[in-house]
C-alpha positions in Angstrom: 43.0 155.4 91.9 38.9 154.9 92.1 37.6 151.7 90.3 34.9 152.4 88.1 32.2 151.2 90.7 33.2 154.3 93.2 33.0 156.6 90.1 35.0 158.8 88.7 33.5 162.2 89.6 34.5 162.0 93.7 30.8 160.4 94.9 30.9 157.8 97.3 29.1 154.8 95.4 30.2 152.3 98.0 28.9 153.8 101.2 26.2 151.2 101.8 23.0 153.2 101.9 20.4 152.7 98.9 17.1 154.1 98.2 14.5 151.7 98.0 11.5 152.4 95.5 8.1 150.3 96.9 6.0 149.7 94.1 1.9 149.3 94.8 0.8 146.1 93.1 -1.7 146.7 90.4 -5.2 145.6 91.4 -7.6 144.9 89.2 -11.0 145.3 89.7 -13.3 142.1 89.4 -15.3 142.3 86.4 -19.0 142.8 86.8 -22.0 140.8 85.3 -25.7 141.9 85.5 -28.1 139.6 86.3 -31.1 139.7 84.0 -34.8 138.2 84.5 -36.2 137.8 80.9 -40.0 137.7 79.9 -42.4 135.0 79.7 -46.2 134.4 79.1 -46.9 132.4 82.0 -44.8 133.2 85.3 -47.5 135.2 87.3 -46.0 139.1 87.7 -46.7 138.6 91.6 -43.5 135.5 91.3 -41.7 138.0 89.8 -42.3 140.3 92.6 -41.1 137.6 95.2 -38.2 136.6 93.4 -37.0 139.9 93.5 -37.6 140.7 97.1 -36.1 137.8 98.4 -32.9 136.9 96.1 -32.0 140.8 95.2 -33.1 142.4 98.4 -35.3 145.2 96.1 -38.4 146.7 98.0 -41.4 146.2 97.1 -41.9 149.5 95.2 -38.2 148.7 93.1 -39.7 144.7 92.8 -42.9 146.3 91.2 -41.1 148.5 89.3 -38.4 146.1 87.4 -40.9 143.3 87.3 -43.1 145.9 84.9 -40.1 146.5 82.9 -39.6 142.9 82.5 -42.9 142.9 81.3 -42.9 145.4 78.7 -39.8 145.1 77.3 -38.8 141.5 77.7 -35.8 141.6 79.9 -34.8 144.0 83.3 -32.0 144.4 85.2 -32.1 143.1 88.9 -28.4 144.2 90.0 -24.8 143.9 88.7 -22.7 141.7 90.8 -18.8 139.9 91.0 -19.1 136.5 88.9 -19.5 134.3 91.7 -22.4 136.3 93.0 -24.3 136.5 89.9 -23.9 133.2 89.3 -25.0 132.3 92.4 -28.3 134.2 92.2 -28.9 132.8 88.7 -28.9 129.8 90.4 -31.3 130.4 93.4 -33.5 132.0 90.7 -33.9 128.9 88.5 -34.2 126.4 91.2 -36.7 128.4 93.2 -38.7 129.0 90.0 -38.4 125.3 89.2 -39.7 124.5 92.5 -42.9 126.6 92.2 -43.4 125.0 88.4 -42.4 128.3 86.6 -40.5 129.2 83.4 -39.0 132.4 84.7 -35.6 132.8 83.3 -32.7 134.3 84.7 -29.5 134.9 83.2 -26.3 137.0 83.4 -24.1 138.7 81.4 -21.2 140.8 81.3 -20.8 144.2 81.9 
């Protein structure tokens, strides 16, 4: 008589071989923050300039260009980076500008 393990139908449950599913582990993407420089009457446009040269790596064509869009409409995007990075650029931002007496402000927020 089979058990009802071995099944009934004549298949051999209890042969020892099993199939073995791998499942890939769901990763999930960091989230992204951009890091914004925002407008102000007194930071000189050629700061501006510097700061994005040396902290976003931009040329100085691309520096130029966001530091005039700044300009104009009050805020510009210099990249979009993983939290830690954009934090840490925020940061070099502010304390350089600090350093050289300026108001620029730089701040990030979420994608």
């Amino acid at each position: 008589m089979l058990s009802a393990e071995e099944g009934s139908d004549g298949d051999n449950a209890g042969n020892g071989t099993a199939v073995i599913t791998r499942t890939k582990p769901k990763v999930k993407r960091p989230n992204l923050y951009r890091v914004l420089l925002l407008n102000d009457d007194y930071t000189p446009m050629e700061f501006v300039v510097l700061v994005l040269e040396r902290f976003f790596r931009k040329t100085r064509d691309e520096a130029t260009q966001i530091m005039l869009h700044v300009h104009q409409n009050g805020v510009g995007e210099c990249g979009v980076y993983t939290y830690e990075v954009a934090e840490t650029k925020v940061t070099q931002v502010m304390d350089f500008a600090r350093q050289n007496q300026h108001p620029l402000q730089c701040v990030m927020e979420k994608k």
